[in-house]
N, C-alpha and C positions, 0 to 999 in steps of 0.2 A: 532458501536453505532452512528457514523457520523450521516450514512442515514437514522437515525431513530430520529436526532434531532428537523426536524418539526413536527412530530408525540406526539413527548416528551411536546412540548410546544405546541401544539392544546390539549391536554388530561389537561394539567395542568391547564390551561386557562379555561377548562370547569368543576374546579374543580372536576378532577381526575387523582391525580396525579399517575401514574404508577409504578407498581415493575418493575422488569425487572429480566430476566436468559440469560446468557451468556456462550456457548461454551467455556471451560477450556480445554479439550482433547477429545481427538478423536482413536479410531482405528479399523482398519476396511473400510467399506467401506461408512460410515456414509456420509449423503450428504453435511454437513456442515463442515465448516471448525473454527478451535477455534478464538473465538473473534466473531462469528455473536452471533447477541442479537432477544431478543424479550420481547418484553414490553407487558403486561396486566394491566387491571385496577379491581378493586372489582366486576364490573355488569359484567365481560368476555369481554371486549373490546381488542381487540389484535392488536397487527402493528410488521412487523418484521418477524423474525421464525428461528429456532434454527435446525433445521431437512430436511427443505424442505416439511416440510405436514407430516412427519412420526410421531410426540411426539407432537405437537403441543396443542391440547388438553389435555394431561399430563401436559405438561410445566405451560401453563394459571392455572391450580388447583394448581399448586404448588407457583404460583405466589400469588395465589388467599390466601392457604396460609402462606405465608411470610407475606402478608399485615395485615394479623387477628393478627401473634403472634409477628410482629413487630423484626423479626431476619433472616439474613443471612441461609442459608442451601446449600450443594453438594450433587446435586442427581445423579445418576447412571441409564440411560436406554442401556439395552445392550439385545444381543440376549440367553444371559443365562438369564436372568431378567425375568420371568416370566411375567409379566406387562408390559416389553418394545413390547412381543409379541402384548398383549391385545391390546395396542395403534399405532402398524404399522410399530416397528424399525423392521421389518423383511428383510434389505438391507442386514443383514450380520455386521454391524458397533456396535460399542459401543461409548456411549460419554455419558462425564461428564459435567454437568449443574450446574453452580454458581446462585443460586435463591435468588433473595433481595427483600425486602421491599419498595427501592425509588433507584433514580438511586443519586449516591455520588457527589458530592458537583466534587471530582478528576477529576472523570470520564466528568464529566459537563463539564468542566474548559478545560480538554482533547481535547476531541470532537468538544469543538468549536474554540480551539486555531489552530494555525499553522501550528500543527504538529512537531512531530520532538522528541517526548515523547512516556513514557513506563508509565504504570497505572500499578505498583506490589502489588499485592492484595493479603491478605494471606485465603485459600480458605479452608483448609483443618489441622487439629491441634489446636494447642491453639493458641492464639487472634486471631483467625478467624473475617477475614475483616476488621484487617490494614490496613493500605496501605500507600504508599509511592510512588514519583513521581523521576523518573529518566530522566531527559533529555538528550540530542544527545549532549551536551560538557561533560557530565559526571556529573554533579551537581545531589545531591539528595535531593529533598524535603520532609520531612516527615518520619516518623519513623515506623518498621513493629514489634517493640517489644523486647523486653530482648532475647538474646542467639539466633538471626538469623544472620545469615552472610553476612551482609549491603554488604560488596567487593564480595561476589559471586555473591548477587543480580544484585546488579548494572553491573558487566561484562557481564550475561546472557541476563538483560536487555537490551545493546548493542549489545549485536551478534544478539538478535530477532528483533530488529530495524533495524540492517544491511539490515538482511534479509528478513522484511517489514513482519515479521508474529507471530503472538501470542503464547503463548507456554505455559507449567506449568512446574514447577522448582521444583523440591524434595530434601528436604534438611534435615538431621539431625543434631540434637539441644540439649541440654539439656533436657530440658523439651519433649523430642520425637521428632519423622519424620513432617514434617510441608511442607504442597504444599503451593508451590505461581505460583498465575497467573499473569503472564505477558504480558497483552493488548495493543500491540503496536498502538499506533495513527503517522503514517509516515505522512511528509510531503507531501502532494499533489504535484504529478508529473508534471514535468512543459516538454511539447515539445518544444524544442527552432529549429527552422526550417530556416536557412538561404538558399535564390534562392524560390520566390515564385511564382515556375515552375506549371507544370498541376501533375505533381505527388501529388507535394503540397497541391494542392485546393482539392484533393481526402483525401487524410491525414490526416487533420483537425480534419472534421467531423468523423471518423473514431477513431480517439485518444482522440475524447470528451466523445466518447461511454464508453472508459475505462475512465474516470476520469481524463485524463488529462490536466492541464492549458495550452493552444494553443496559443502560439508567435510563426507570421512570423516576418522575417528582409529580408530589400534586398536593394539594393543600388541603386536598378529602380523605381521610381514611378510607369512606367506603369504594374507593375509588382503585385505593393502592395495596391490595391484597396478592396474597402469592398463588390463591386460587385464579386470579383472573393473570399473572405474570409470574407462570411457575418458571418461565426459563429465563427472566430478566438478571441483571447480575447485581443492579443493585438497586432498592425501590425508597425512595427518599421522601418524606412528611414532610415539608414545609413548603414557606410561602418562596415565591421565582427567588426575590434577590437573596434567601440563604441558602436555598437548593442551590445553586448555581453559581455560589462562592464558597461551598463547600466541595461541589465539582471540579474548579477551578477550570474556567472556559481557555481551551486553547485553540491551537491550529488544530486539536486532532479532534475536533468536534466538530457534530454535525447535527443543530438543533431543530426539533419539530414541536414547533405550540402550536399543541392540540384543545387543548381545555375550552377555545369560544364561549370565554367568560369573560370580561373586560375587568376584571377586578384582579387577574391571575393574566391576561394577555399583557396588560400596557406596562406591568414593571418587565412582565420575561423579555417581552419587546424589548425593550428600554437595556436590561442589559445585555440581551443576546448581541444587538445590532453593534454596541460598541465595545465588542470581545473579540478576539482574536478569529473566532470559530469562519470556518469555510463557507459555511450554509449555515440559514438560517430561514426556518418557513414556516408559516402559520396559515391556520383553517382560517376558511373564512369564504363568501361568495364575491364577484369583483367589486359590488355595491361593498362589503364591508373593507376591504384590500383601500379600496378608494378612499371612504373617510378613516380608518389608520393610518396612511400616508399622510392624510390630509392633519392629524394629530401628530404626527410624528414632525410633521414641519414647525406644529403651534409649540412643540418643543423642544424646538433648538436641534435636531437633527438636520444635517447637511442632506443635499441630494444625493450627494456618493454614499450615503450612510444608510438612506433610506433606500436607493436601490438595492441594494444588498439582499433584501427581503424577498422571500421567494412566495407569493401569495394572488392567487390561489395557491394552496401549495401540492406542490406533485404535477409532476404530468399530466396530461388528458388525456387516458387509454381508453376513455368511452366506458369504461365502467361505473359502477356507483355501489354496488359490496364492500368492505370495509375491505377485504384483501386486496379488492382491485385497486381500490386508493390508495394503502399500503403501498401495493406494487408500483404505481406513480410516483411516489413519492421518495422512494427507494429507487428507480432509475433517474429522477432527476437528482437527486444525492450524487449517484455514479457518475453523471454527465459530468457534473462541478467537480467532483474529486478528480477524474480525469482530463477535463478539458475536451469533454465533449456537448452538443448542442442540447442546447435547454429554452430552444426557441418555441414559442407559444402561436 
């Protein structure tokens, strides 16, 4: 819903305000993934897409009506679906479409906050389109109804926040089975990049394409100019331990020491490893990887602590260009934020 907030507010602006349908499930080989949206307005004005072009057409009528009868609906386009044929789902996929009338006040508030929040919406059952807000300390805002199990909610909520993706929740209740959607809004990844070397200056732009917030830090001036990081977002003068307590390391970090200077590696080391941050990987050949581990041990880093270290750092694509390494380095980023393979 993020990238469709300037859309949201050009349409409302021109008095017309949008429904919207939102990816709840998926299976198969559907080209969307749960949580893309797609906004329509009453004349067929569309932004967005729930399919990739496949239902697209479908979706907007349906949007079209939620807007007439002023109520929520869960439609089904699938390849049993006779009509998901008619309309183009012929990928092989099935997915489930959450269809509104306006986009929720939650959802709003979601989208253009911080991040770091779950939108559980009850999609399917009785009080269809509850909802309730779950944040990353565990706090829950707002209520989904008599005889739903607020503690399953909120832990599933967390584990779909963990793992930065959306999900539906099936739950039996009193009153019958009940889906809730779970629309994570993660916080915006932040690259924290200490040594702003030439691997670097490829890096950047490379990590804004995914959505990244881009800080260099370096302890060189000649290093951290806005000629060599004109699209970085924020370029920091000092030494690791103040650059990187003025960052304030969290989960939404994803560190690269670059600098292969030992004077600027072993503090950024040192705090990177025992910060919150996802990733954490540093230059180096497996000869230098070998004895930093081997220092990292003489100082009181545990094994779990020092595995954490991703080094060499980056992929091996067989390249050696500073963008190819870049690009290594940035798909093994992707692997770890996803929970995909980063085996060597």
């Amino acid at each position: 819903m993020r990238d469709l907030l300037s859309e949201y507010e050009r349409l409302t602006a021109a008095g017309e305000p949008p429904g919207r349908a939102v990816v709840t499930s998926v299976w198969g080989s559907a080209p969307r993934a749960e949580g893309a949206s797609m906004l329509a307005t009453r004349d067929g004005t569309i932004a967005g897409s729930v399919s990739g072009g496949c239902v697209e057409a479908a979706a907007a009528g349906e949007i079209a009506a939620a807007l007439e009868r002023g109520t929520p609906r869960l439609v089904t386009f699938g390849v049993s679906d006779e009509k998901a044929w008619e309309v183009g789902l012929a990928c092989g996929g099935t997915i489930k479409v959450f269809v509104e009338p306006e986009i929720r006040p939650e959802v709003l508030s979601a989208a253009r906050g911080p991040g770091g929040e779950v939108v559980a919406t009850v999609v399917e059952g009785p009080m269809v389109g509850g909802a309730t807000r779950v944040r990353e300390d565990g706090s829950v805002h707002g209520d989904l109804g008599p005889g739903i199990p607020h503690d399953a909610v909120r832990d599933a909520a967390l584990a779909a926040l963990r793992r930065e993706s959306s999900t539906t929740l099936t739950l039996d209740t009193p009153g019958g089975a009940v889906s809730v959607f779970l629309e994570v809004f993660p916080r915006r990844p932040r690259l924290v990049i200490f040594g702003g070397v030439h691997i670097a200056v490829a890096l950047v732009p490379l990590a804004r394409l995914l959505g990244y917030r881009t800080i260099v830090a370096d302890g060189r001036q000649s290093f951290l100019t806005r000629e060599r990081f004109p699209e970085a977002d924020d370029l920091i003068l000092a030494w690791p331990e103040q650059a990187f307590e003025r960052i304030g390391l969290d989960r939404s970090c994803y560190v690269c020491i670059l600098s292969h200077d030992p004077k600027f590696d072993e503090p950024a080391l040192k705090a990177a490893l025992r910060s919150p941050a996802p990733y954490v990987g540093a230059i180096g050949s497996k000869k230098t990887q070998a004895a930093r581990r081997k220092w990292l041990a003489s100082e009181g880093f545990s094994e779990e602590e020092i595995a954490r270290l991703h080094g060499p750092i980056g992929l091996d694509l067989g390249g050696r260009q500073p963008a190819e390494t870049a690009l290594g380095i940035l798909a093994e980023m992707t692997a770890v934020r996803y929970g995909g393979s980063v085996a060597r």
